[in-house]
C-alpha positions in Angstrom: 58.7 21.9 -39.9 60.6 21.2 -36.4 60.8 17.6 -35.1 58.4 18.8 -32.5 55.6 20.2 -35.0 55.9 16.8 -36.4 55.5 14.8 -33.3 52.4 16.5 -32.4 50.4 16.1 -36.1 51.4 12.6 -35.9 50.0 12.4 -31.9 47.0 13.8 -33.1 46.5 11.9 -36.2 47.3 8.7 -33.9 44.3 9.9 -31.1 41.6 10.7 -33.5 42.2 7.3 -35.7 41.5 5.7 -32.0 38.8 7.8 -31.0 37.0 6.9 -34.8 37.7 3.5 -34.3 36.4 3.7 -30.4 32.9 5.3 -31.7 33.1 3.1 -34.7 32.9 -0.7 -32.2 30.7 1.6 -29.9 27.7 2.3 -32.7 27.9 -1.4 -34.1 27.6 -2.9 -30.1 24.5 -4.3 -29.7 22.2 -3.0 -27.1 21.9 -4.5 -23.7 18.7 -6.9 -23.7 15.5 -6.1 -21.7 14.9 -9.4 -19.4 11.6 -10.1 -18.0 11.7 -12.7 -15.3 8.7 -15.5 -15.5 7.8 -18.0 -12.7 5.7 -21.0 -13.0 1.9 -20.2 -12.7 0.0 -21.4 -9.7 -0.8 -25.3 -9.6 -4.0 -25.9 -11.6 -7.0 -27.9 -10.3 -6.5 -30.8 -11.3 -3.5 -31.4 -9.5 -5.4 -30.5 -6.4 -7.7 -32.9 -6.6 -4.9 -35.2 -6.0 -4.4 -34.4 -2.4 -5.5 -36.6 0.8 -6.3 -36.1 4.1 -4.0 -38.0 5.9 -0.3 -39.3 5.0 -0.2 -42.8 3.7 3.0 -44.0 4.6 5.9 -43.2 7.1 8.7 -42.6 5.0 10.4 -39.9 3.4 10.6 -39.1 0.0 13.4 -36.7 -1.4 13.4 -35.3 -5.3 16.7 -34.7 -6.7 16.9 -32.0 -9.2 17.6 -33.7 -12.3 19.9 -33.4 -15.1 19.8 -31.4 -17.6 21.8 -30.6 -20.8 23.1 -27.2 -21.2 20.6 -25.9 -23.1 17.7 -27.7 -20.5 20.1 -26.7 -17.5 19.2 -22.8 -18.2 16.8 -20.0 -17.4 16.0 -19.7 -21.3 12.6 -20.7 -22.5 13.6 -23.0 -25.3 11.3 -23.4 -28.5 12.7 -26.0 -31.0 11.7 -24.2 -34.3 12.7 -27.4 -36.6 14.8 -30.1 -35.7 17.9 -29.3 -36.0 18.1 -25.6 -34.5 17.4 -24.8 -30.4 16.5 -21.0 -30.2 14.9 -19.2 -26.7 12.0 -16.6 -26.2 14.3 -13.0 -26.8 13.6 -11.2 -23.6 12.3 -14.2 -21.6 14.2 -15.6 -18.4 12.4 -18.5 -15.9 13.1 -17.3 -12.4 15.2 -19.7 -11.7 16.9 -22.7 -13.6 14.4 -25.4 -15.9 15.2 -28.4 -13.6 15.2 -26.6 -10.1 12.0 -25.0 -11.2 10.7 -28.8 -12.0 11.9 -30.3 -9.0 9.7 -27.4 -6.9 6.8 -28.1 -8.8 7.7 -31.9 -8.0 8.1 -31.5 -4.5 5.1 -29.2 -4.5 3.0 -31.9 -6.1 3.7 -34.2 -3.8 3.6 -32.1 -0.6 0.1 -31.7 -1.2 -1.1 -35.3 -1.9 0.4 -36.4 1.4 1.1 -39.6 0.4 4.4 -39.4 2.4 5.2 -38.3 5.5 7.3 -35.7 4.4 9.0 -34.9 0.9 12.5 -33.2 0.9 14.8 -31.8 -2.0 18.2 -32.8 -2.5 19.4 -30.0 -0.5 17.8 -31.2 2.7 20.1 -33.1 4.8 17.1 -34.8 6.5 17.2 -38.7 5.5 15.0 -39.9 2.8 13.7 -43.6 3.2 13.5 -43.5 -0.9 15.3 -41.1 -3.5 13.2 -39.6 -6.5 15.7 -38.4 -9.2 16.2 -38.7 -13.2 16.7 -36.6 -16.3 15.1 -33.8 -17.7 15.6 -34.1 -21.4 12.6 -32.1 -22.9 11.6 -29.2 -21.5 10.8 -26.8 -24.5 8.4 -25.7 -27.1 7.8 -27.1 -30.9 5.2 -26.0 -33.4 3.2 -28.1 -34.7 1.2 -27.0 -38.0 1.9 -23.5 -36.8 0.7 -23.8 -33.3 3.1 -23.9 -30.2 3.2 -26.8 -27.8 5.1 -27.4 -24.7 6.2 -30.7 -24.7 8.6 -32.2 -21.2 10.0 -35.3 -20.6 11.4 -36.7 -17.6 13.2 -40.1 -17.0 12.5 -40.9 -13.4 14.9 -43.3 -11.4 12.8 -44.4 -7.8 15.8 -45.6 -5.2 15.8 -47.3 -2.1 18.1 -45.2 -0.1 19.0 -48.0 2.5 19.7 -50.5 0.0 21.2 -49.1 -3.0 18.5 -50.7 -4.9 16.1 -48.6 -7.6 12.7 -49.7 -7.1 11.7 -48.7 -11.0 12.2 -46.7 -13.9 10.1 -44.6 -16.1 9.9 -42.2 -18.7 6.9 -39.8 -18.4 6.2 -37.4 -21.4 3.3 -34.8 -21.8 2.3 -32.0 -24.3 0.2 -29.3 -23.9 -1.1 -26.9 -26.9 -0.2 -23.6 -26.3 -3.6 -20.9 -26.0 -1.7 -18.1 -28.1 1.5 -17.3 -29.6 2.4 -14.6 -26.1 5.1 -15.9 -23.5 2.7 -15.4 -21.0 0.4 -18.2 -22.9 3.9 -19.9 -23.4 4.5 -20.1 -19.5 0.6 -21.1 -19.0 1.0 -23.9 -20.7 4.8 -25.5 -19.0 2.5 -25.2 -15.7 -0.6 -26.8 -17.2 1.7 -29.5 -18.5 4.1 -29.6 -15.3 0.5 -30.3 -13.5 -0.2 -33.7 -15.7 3.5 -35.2 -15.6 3.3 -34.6 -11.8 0.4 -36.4 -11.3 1.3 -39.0 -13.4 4.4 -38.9 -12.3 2.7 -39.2 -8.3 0.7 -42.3 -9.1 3.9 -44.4 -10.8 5.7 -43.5 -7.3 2.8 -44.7 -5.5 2.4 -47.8 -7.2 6.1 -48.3 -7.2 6.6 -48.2 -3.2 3.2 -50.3 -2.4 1.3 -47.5 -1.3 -2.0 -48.3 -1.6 -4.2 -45.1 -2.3 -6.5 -46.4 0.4 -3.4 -46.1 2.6 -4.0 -49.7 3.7 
C-alpha cells in the first residue's frame, strides 16, 4: 500500500469518527424550550374600591423597584416544592422581571387611589417628596397539603427624600390559594395576591405620611 493510499484511509477513518461523534452530541442535545410569556392579570375589584376622587396631599411619591435575589430577580415563575429545593413553571416566563412587574402593579395601585399628587418609578427623574422602596424576598408558589399557594413578601422602607430620614418600616406578607393546578390559575392568583399587599401596603403609606383618608 503507497504512503498516499494510507494517508487517505486514515483521513477518512479520522472524518467519519468526527462526523459519529458530531451526530452523537447532536441526538443527546436537548431541545430548545417552548416559552409562553404571562403578564399580570388586570387589577381586581377590590383594589378599585380603593380609589378617591380627588388627591390628598401635594407631594410626590416615587416606588423603587426592589431587590431581589437571583432567583426573585427573574422572569421564572418560582414554586418552592419543599424547603430546600427552588424549581420554576417549565415553559412559563413573566413578561418582564418579578420586582419590575411588582413595582408596576405598585405604582398602578397607587395611581388610582390618588392619594398623592402624582406617583413616579425610580426611573423618573421628576423629584419625589418621599421615596417608596424595599425588598422583595417571596415572590413564589408552595403547596400546602397538595394545593398551590402564592405567597409574596415585601419589606417596605418609606423615606423622606429631603431629609434622608425613613419615615417607617414594614414587612407586608399575603397568600392566596391557587383555583387549580394550570399556570394560568397560577398567574390569577400573584394578581389576586399583588391586589391585597397593595392595598395594605397603600394604607401603611398613608398612615405613615399623615394623610388622613378624609384628606384633611
Amino acid at each position: 500500500m503507497t504512503h498516499f493510499h494510507r494517508s487517505r484511509r486514515v483521513a477518512l477513518a479520522w472524518l467519519s469518527s468526527v462526523l459519529f461523534f458530531t451526530l452523537s452530541a447532536c441526538s443527546v442535545l436537548p431541545e430548545s424550550e417552548t416559552l409562553t410569556f404571562y403578564r399580570l392579570p388586570s387589577p381586581s375589584a377590590a383594589l378599585g374600591s380603593q380609589s378617591v376622587q380627588q388627591p390628598r396631599s401635594d407631594e410626590v411619591l416615587q416606588i423603587d423597584t426592589p431587590y431581589g435575589d437571583r432567583a426573585v430577580d427573574s422572569t421564572r415563575l418560582l414554586v418552592i416544592p419543599d424547603p430546600d429545593r427552588i424549581s420554576a413553571y417549565k415553559g412559563a416566563r413573566w413578561s418582564d422581571r418579578a420586582p419590575v412587574l411588582f413595582r408596576d402593579r405598585l405604582i398602578e395601585a397607587f395611581r388610582s387611589a390618588g392619594v398623592f399628587r402624582t406617583v413616579v418609578a425610580d426611573s423618573s427623574t421628576l423629584s419625589a417628596d418621599l421615596e417608596l422602596s424595599g425588598d422583595l424576598t417571596w415572590f413564589h408558589v408552595v403547596y400546602r397539603d397538595g394545593v398551590p399557594v402564592v405567597r409574596i413578601a415585601y419589606d417596605a422602607n418609606l423615606s423622606n427624600v429631603s431629609s434622608s430620614r425613613i419615615v417607617g418600616s414594614q414587612r407586608f406578607i399575603v397568600e392566596q390559594p391557587v383555583q387549580g393546578k394550570e399556570v394560568t390559575e397560577v398567574v390569577q392568583a400573584f394578581g389576586l395576591a399583588l391586589d391585597k399587599l397593595s392595598v395594605r401596603v397603600l394604607e401603611w403609606v398613608q398612615q405613615q405620611s399623615k394623610i388622613r383618608p378624609d384628606g384633611r
